[in-house]
C-alpha positions in Angstrom: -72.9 -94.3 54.4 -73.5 -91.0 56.1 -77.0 -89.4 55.6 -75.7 -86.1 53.6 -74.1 -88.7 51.0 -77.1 -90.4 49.7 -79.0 -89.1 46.7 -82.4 -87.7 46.7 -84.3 -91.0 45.5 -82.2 -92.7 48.2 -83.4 -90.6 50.7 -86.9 -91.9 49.5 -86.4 -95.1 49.5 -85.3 -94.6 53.7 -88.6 -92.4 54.5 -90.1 -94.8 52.8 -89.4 -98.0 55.1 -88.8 -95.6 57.9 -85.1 -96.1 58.1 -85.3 -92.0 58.3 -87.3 -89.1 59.0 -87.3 -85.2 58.1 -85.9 -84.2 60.7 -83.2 -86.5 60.7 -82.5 -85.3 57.2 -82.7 -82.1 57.8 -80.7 -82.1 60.7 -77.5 -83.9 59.0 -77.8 -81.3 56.1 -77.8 -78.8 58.9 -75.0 -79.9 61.0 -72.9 -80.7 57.5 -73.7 -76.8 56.7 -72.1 -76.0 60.4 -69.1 -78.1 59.5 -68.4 -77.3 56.0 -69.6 -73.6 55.6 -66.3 -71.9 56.9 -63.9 -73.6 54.2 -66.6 -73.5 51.2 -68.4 -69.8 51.8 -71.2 -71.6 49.2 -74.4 -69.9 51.4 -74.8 -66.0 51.4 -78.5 -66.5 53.3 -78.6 -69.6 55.7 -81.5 -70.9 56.3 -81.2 -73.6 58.6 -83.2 -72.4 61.8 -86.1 -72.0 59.5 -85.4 -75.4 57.9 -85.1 -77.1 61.1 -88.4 -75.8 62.3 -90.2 -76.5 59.1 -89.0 -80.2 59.3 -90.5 -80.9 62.2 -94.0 -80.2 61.5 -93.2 -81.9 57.8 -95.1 -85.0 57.5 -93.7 -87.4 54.4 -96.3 -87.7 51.7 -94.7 -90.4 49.7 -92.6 -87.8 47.4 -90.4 -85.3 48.0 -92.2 -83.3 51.0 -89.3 -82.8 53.7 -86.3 -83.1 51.2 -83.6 -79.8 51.4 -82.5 -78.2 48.7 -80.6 -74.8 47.9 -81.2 -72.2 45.7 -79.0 -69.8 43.8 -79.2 -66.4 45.0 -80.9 -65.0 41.8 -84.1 -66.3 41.8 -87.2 -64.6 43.9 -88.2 -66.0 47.1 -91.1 -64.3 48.8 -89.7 -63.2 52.7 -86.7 -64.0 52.1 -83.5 -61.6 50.5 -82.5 -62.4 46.8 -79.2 -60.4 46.1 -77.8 -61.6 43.5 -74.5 -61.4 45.1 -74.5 -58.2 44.7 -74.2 -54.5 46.6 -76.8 -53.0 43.9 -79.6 -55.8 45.9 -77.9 -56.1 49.4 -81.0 -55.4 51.2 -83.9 -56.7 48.3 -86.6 -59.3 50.1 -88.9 -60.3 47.3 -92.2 -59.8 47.7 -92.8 -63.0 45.9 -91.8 -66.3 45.1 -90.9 -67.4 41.5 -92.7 -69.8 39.9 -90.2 -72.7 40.2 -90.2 -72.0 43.7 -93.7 -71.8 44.1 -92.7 -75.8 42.5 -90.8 -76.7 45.0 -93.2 -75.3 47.9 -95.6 -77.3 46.5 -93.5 -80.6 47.1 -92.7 -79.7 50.2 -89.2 -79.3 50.1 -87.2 -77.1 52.7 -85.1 -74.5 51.3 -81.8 -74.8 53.5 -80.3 -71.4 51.9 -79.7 -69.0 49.1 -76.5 -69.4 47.1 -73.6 -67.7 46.4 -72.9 -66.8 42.5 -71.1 -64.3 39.9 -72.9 -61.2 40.5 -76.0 -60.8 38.2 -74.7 -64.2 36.9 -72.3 -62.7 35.4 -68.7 -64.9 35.7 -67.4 -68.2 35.1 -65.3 -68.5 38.8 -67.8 -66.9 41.8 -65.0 -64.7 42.3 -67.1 -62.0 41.2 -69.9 -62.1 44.1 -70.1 -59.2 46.1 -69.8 -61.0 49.3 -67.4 -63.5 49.5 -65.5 -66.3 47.1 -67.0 -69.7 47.4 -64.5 -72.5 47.0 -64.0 -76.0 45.1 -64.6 -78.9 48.0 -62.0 -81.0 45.9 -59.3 -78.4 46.5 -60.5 -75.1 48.6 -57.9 -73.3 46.4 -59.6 -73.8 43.6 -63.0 -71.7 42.1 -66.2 -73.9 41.7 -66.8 -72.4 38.2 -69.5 -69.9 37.9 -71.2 -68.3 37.7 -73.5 -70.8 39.9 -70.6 -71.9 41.6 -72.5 -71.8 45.4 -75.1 -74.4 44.3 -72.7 -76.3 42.5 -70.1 -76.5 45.6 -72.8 -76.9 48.0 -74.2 -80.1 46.3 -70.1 -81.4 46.3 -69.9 -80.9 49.3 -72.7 -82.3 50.5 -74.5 -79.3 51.9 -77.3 -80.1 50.0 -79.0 -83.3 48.3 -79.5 -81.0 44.8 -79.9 -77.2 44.0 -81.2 -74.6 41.8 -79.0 -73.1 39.5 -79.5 -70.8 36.1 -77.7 -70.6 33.3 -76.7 -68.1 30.8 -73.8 -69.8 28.3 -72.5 -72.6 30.9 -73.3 -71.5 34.5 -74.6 -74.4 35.4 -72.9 -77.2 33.3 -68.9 -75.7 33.6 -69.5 -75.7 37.8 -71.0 -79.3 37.8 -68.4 -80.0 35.2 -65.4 -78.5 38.1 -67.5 -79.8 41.2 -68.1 -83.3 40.0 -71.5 -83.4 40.0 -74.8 -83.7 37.6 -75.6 -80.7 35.9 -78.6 -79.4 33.9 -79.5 -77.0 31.4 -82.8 -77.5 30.1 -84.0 -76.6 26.7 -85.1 -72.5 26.4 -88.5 -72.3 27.7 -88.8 -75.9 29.1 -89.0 -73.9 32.6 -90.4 -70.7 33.7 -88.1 -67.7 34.0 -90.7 -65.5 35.6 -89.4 -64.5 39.1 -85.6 -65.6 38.2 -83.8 -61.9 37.9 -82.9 -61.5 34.0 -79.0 -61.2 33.2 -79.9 -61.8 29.2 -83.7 -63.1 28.7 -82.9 -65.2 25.4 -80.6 -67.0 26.9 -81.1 -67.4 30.8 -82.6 -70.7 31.7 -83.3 -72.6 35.5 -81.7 -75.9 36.2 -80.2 -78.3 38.3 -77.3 -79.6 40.4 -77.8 -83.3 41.7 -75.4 -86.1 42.9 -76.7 -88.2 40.0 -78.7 -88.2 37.1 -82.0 -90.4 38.4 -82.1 -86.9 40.7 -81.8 -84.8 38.1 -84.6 -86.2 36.2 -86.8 -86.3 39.2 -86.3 -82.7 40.1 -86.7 -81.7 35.8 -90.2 -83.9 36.6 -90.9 -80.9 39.2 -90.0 -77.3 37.9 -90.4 -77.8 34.2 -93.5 -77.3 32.6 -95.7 -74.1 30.5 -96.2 -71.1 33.0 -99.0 -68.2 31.7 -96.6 -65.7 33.3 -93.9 -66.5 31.3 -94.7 -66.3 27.4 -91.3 -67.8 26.8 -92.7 -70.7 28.4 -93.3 -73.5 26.2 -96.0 -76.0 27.2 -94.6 -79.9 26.4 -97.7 -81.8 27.9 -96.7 -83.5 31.2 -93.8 -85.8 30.9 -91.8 -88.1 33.1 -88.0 -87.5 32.8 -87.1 -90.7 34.8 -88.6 -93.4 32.3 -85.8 -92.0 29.9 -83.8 -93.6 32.3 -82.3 -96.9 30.8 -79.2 -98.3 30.6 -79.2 -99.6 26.8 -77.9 -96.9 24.3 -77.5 -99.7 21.3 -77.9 -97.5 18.1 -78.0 -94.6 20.1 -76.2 -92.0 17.6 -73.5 -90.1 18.9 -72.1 -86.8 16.6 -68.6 -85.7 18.4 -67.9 -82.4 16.7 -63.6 -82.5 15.9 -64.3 -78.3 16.9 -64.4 -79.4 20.2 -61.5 -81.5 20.3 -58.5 -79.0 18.9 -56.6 -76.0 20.6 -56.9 -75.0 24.0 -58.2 -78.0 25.1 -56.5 -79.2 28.3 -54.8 -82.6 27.0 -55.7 -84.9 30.4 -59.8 -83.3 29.3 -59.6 -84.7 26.1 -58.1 -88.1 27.0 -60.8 -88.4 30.0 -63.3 -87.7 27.1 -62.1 -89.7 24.6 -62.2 -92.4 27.1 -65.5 -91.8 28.0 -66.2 -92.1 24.0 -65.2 -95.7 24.2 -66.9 -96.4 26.7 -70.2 -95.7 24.6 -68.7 -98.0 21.8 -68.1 -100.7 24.3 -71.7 -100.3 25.0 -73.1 -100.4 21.6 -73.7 -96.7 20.6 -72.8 -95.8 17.1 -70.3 -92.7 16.9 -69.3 -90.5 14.5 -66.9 -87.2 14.0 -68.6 -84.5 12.5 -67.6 -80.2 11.8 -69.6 -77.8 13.9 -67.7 -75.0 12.7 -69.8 -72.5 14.2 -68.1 -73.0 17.5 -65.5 -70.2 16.4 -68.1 -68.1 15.9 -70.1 -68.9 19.2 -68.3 -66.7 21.4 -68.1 -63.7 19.8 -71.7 -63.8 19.5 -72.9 -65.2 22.6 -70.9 -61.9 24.3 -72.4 -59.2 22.0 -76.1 -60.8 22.8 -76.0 -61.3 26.5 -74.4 -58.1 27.3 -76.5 -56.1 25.0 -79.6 -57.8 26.8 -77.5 -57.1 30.0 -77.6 -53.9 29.5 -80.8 -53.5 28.7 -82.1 -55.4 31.8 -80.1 -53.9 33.9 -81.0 -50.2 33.4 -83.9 -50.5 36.1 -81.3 -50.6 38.9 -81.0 -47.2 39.0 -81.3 -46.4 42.9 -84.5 -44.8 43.2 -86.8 -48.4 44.0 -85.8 -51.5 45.4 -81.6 -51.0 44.8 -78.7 -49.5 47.0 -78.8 -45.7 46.9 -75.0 -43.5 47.1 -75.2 -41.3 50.1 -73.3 -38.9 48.3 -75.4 -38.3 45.4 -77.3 -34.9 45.9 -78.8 -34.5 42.1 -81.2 -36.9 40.4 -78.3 -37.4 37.5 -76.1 -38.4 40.8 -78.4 -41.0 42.4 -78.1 -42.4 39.1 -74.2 -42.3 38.2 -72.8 -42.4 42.0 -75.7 -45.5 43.1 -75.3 -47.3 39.8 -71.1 -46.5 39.7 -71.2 -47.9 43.6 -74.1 -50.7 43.2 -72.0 -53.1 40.8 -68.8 -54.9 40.4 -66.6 -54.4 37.7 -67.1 -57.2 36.0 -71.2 -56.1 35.4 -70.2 -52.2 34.6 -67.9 -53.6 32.0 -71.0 -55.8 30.7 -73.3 -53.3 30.6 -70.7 -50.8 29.1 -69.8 -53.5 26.3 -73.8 -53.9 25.8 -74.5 -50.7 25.7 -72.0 -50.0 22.8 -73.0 -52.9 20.8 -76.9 -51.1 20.8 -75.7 -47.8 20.4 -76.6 -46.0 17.2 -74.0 -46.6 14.2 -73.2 -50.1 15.9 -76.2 -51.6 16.3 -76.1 -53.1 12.6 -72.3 -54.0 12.8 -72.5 -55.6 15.9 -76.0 -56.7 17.5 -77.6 -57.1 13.8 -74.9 -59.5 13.0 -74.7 -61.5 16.1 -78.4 -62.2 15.5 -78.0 -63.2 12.1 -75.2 -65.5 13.0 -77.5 -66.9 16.1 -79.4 -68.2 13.0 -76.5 -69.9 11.6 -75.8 -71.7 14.6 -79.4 -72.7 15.2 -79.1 -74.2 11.7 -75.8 -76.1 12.1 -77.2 -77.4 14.8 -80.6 -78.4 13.1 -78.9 -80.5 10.6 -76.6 -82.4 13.0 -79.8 -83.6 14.7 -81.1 -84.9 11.7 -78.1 -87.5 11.5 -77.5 -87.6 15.6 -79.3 -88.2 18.5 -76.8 -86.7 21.0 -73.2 -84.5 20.6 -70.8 -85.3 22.6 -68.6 -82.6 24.0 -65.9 -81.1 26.5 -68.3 -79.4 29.0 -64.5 -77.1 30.1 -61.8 -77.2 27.9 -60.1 -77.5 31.5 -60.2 -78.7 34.9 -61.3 -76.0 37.9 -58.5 -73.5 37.6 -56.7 -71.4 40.9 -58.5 -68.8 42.6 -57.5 -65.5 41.5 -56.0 -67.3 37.9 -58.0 -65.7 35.3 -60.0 -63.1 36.9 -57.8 -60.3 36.6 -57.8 -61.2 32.8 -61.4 -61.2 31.3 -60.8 -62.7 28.1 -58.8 -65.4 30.0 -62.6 -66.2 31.6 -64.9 -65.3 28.4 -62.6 -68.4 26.9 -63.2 -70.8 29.7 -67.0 -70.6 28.3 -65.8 -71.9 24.8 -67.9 -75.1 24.5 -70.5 -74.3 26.2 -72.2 -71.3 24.9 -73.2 -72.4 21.9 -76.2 -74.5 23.5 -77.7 -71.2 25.0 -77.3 -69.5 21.7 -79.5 -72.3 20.1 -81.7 -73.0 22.8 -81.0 -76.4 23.5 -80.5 -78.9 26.4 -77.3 -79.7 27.8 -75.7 -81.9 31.1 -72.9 -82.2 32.0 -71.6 -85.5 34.1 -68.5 -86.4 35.5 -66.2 -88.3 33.5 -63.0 -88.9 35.1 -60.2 -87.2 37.2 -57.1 -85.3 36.1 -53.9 -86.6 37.5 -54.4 -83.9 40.4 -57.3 -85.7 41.5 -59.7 -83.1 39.6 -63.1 -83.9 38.1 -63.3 -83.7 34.4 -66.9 -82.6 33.0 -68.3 -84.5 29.7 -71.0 -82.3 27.9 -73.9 -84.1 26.4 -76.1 -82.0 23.5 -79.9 -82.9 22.4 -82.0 -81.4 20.4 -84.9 -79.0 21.7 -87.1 -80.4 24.1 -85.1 -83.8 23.8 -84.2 -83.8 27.1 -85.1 -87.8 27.6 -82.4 -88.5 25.2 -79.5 -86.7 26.7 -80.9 -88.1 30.1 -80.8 -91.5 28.9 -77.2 -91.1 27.5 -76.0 -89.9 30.8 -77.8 -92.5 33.2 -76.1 -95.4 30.8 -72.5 -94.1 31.0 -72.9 -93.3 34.6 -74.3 -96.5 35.6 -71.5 -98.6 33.6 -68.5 -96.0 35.4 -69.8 -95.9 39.3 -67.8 -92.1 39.1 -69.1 -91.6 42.7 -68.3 -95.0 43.6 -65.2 -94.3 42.9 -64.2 -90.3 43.4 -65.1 -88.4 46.7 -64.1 -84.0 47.2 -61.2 -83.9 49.4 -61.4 -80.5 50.8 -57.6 -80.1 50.3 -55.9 -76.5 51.1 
């Protein structure tokens, strides 16, 4: 097995007996990146000099000092551009690091690049990044999902052993769901937002792309945890994700909300799923349809919250600091339109325009008052199904990666595509995703697992079983078909 296919606790166990070293790793990653790069576009900031040169003065200390890893292009790193994929921050270097990088830094790792994305994290494709389209290693005609679609496809591929992503209502679980890989929203507040550049604060959160889920629990062991400068941050006493990691789920209780199942679900989704349902029968776990009904709901009012909070966040790009400035402007009221009209995409100005309605006065009660209140409701749906289950079971994408340029000349095409996995954010919860099958193109279908707050050893135990007894990367490999 090539080097740039083994997991990260694999890559341990090889530093470990010396079968490896951090160069040697590094170097693969590298020379993958070389290979790869041109037909995925995942990177917008390479960092592989750097890398190569920081691996050779890396000594292993037993953990994860030397390991590569790639982070999405919103979060601060200290030296080094964070642009959000985006004209508005073409030229930003942060003057610090956030604090899950400062995490990672302490490990050791060896950041191999900053990642391509939606701009301002806004999208569900990463057709909307200001500098290029990244594209799906299992078929480079296809989008990785977004809208942290370069960590997502760089991990497929194989550019990196696992990555940073955020996620606002599914940017991390719908790419891992079309990419094939392990992906990770923790519970709001599990880990620190404080340096990660906010799209909509309640509902942003840091996680993870890995090849499988022991690496996503050893990499939730490093950035989560209570952070004094964020006061979102909740503190959860120091836990170790990986002893979750069993392979028993007898009496595990499983609530599959019928919601989920209905209209606009691809049919080949829902057999893979329903399959995968079985599976956890086979295996002992007690199941049990359920109504969610507040999933008609969710979308409506995940859109009127994050871009009212969009909007409100984004006012401070207003080209006078840190942001791109119009050469044309002459006036003060002109650096502001012309910069701001020039800075961002389309896709953001119709955020921020939709946001700024929603808060303006005579709306504010009919539309941000009520999405609030509903927020509630959903929070409380999902309260009482976790008194009867331990874990929902879910689509993660009600389809498999769709073709480049598809849906993103039609917005409410994309705001759809985020149907079952917006709710989670809305509530504050922790969600993965795993691989669960293949269409009969060859595509991987996503599965969605559901825990309550700060649950995230239960969802992490349902995952490890299933993908223990299924071997999906045994089995499936990206093809990097035109």
């Amino acid at each position: 097995m090539e080097i740039t296919e083994l997991t990260v606790h694999e890559l341990k166990e090889k530093l470990k007996n010396k079968e490896l070293t951090i160069e040697k790793i590094n170097k693969a990653y590298i020379d993958r990146i070389n290979e790869k790069e041109e037909d995925v576009q995942a990177f917008i900031t390479k960092l592989t000099e750097q890398g190569l040169e920081s691996a050779k003065k890396q000594e292993w200390n037993g953990e994860l000092a030397g390991i590569p890893i790639g982070i999405k292009d919103n979060i601060c790193t200290n030296g080094i551009k964070t642009t959000c994929a985006s004209k508005m921050l073409e030229n930003f270097v942060s003057p610090y690091d956030a604090t899950v990088i400062e995490k990672i830094n302490s490990q050791g790792m060896i950041n191999l690049g900053k990642l391509n994305m939606d701009e301002f994290a806004m999208g569900g494709s990463t057709e909307y990044s200001y500098f290029k389209k990244t594209k799906n290693p299992w078929d480079l005609s296809r989008v990785p999902g977004g809208s942290s679609g370069g960590s997502a496809a760089a991990v497929a591929a194989n550019m990196v052993p696992w990555a940073l992503g955020t996620d606002t209502g599914g940017s991390i679980r719908q790419p891992a769901s079309f990419c094939g890989v392990v992906g990770l929203k923790p519970t709001y507040g599990l880990v620190s937002r404080f340096g990660v550049v906010a799209f909509a604060s309640s509902l942003d959160q840091v996680g993870t792309f890995t090849k499988d889920v022991e690496d996503c629990a050893i990499l939730l062991n490093v950035i989560a945890g209570k952070d004094e400068k964020d006061t979102t941050s909740v503190d959860v006493g120091n836990k170790d994700y990986t002893k979750a990691l069993q392979k028993d789920v007898k009496g595990l209780k499983i609530g599959v909300p019928k919601e989920f199942y209905g209209e606009g679900i691809n049919l080949e989704v829902k057999e893979s799923l329903e399959k995968a349902i079985e599976k956890y029968k086979e295996m002992g776990a007690e199941i049990e349809e359920f109504s969610l009904d507040i999933a008609k709901y969710a979308l409506a009012t995940y859109y009127i919250i994050a871009c009212a909070e969009a909007s409100s966040n984004l006012g401070r790009f207003d080209g006078i600091r840190y942001t791109y400035r119009s050469k044309n402007a002459k006036t003060l009221k002109e650096i502001y339109k012309k910069s701001r009209s020039e800075g961002f995409g389309a896709e953001v100005k119709r955020r921020i325009i939709l946001g700024t309605y929603v808060l303006s006065s005579g709306y504010y009660d009919a539309y941000y008052k009520k999405a609030q209140q509903v927020r509630t409701l959903v929070m409380n749906q999902f309260n009482k199904a976790f008194e009867k289950y331990d874990v929902i079971i879910t689509p993660t994408s009600p389809t498999v990666a769709f073709k480049i340029g598809e849906k993103s000349n039609n917005p409410m095409e994309m705001y759809l595509a985020d149907i079952c996995t917006v709710s989670v954010n809305i509530a504050g919860l922790p969600g993965i995703s795993i691989p669960c099958g293949v269409d009969s193109q060859g595509l991987p279908v996503g599965m969605q697992i559901i825990g309550n707050r700060f649950e995230e050893e239960k969802i992490l135990k349902a995952a490890y079983a299933y993908e223990q007894e299924t071997k999906f990367r045994e089995k499936y490999k990206p093809q990097f078909r035109e």
